[in-house]
GULUMLUM-158087 format. One record per atom (N, C-alpha, C): x, y, z; residue in three letters. Coordinates in steps of 0.2 Angstrom, whole numbers, plus 2048, in hexadecimal, padded with zeros to 3 digits. Example, Ala and Ser with C-alpha at 12.3 -4.5 7.8 and 13.67 -1.06 7.14 Angstrom:
BEGIN
8427E4827Ala;83E7EA827Ala;8427F0827Ala;8407F5823Ser;8447FB824Ser;840800827Ser;
END
This chain:
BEGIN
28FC1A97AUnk;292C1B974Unk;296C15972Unk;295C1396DUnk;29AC0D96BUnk;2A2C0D96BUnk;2A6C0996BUnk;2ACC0C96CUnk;2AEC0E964Unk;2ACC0C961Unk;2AEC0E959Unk;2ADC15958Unk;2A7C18959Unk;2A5C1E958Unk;2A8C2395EUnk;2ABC1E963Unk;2AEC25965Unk;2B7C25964Unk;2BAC1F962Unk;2BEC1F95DUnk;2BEC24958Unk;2B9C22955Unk;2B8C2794DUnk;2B8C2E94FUnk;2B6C31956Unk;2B5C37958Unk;2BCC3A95AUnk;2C0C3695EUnk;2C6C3895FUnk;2CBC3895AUnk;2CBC33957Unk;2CEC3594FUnk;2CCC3E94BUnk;2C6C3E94AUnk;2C5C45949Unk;2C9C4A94DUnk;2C6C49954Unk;2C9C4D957Unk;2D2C4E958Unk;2D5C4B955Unk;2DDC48954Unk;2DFC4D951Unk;2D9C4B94AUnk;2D9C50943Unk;2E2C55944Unk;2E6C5793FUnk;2EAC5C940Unk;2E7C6293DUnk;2E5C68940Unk;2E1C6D93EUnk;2E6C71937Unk;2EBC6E937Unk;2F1C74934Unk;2EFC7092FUnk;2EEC6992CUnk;2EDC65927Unk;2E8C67925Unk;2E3C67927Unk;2DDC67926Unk;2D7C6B923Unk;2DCC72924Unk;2DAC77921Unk;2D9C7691AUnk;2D3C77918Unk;2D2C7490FUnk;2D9C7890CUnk;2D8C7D90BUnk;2DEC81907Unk;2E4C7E90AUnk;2E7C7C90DUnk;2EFC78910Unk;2EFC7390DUnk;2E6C6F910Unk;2E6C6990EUnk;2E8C67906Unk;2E6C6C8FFUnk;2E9C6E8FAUnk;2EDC6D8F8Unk;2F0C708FFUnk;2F8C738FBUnk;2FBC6F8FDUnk;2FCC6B903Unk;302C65904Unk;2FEC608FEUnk;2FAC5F8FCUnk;2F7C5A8F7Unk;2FCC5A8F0Unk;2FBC618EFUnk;2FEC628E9Unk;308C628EAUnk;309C648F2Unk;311C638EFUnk;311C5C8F1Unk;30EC588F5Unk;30FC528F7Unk;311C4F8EFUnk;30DC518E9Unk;30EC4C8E4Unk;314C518DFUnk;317C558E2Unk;31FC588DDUnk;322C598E4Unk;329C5B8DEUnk;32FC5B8DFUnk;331C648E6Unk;32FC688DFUnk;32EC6F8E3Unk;329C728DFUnk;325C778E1Unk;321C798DDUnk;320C818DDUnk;31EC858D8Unk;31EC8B8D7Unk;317C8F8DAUnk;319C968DEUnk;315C978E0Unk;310C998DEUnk;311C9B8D6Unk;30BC9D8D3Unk;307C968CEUnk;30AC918D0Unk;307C8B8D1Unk;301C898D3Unk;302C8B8DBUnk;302C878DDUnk;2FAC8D8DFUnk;2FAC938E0Unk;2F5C998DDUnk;2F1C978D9Unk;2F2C958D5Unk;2EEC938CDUnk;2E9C8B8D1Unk;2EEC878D3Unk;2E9C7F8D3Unk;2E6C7F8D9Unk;2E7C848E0Unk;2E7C838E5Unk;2DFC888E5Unk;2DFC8D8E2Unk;2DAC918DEUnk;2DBC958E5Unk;2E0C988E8Unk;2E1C9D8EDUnk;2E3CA68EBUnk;2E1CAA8EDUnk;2E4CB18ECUnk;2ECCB18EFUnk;2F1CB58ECUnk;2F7CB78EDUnk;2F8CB68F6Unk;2F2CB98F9Unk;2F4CBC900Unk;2F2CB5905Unk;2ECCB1901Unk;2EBCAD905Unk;2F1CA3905Unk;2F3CA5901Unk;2F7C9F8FEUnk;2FFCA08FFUnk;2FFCA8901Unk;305CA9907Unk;306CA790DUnk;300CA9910Unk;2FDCA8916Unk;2FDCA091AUnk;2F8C9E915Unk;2FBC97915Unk;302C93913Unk;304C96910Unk;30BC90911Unk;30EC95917Unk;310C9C91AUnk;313C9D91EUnk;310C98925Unk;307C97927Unk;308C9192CUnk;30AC8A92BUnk;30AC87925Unk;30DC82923Unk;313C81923Unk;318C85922Unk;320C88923Unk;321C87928Unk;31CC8A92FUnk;31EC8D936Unk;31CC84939Unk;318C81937Unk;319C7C937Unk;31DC75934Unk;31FC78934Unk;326C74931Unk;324C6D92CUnk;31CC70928Unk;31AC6B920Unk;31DC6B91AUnk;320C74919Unk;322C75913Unk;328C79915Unk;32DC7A90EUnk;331C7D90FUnk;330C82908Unk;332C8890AUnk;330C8D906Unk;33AC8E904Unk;33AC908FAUnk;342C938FAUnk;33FC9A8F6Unk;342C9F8F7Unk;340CA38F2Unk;349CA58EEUnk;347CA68E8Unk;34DCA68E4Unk;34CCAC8DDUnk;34FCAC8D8Unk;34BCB28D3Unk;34ECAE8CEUnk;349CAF8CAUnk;348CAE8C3Unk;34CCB08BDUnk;34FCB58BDUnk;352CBA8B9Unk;351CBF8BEUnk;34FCC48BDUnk;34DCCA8C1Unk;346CCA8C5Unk;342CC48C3Unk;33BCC38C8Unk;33ECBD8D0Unk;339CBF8D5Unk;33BCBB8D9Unk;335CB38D7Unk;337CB08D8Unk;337CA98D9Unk;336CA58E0Unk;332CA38E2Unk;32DCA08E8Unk;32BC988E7Unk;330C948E9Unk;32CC8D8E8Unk;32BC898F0Unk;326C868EFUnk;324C838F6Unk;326C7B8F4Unk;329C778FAUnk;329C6F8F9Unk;328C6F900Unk;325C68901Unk;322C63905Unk;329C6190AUnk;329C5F911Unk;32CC5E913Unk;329C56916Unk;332C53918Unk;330C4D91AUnk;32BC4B921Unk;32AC51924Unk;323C5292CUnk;31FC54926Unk;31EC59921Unk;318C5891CUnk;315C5491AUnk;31AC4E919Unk;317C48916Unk;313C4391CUnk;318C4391DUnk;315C40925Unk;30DC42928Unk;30EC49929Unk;308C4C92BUnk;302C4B927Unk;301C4A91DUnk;2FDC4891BUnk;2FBC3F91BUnk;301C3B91DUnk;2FFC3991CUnk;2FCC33921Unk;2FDC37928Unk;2F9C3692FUnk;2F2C3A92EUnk;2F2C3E92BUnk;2EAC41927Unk;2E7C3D926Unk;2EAC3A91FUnk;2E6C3691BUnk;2E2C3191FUnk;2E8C2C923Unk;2E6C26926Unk;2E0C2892EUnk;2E1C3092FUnk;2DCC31931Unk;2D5C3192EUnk;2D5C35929Unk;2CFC36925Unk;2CCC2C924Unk;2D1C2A922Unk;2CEC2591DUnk;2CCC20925Unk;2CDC2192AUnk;2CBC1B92FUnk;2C4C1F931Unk;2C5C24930Unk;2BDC2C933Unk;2BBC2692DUnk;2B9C26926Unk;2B9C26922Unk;2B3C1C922Unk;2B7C19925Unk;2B7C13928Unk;2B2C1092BUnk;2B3C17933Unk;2AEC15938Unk;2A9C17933Unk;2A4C1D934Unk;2A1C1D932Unk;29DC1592EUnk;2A0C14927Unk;29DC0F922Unk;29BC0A928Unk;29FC0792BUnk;29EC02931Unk;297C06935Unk;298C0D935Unk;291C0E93BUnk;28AC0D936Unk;28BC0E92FUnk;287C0E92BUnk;283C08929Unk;288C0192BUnk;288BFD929Unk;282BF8930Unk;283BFA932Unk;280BF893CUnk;27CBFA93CUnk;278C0193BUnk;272C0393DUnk;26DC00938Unk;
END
């Protein structure tokens, strides 16, 4: 095996599984780019069910990517998730993962 591709392998395998999950991956996406966001928001663009988009950021939470406030409205509760500063961090050691995966690859493509 060449050393690149097994480079490229390890990087996969590095992968953070908590990012990576499409639905997380979403969600840190979209708070990475706001301030705090509502969770009926974030339900709507994430295209998640109430029980699953709870679920989700409760691991996200427990991982110390987002931070959850809940507060009320007038008389409704109110549920916003923001990004934290390991959130950031987290996607954006993702990124640099995917885009080097990303990388090899075309380099393996480019050789054969």
């Amino acid at each position: 095996m060449k050393p690149a591709t097994r480079h490229a392998v390890d990087g996969v395998l590095a992968v953070d599984r908590l990012v990576h999950e499409p639905a997380r991956l979403a969600i840190l996406t979209v708070l990475a780019n706001a301030e705090a966001v509502e969770f009926g928001f974030l339900e709507t663009v994430c295209r998640l069910s109430r029980g699953n988009l709870s679920s989700h950021l409760s691991k996200l939470e427990a991982g110390g990517l987002v931070e959850i406030e809940k507060s009320f409205k007038g008389k409704r509760p109110l549920t916003r998730a923001s990004i934290t500063a390991g959130g950031r961090e987290a996607l954006e050691k993702y990124r640099r993962q995917i885009a080097a995966l990303v990388g090899m690859t075309d380099t393996n493509q480019k050789e054969t």
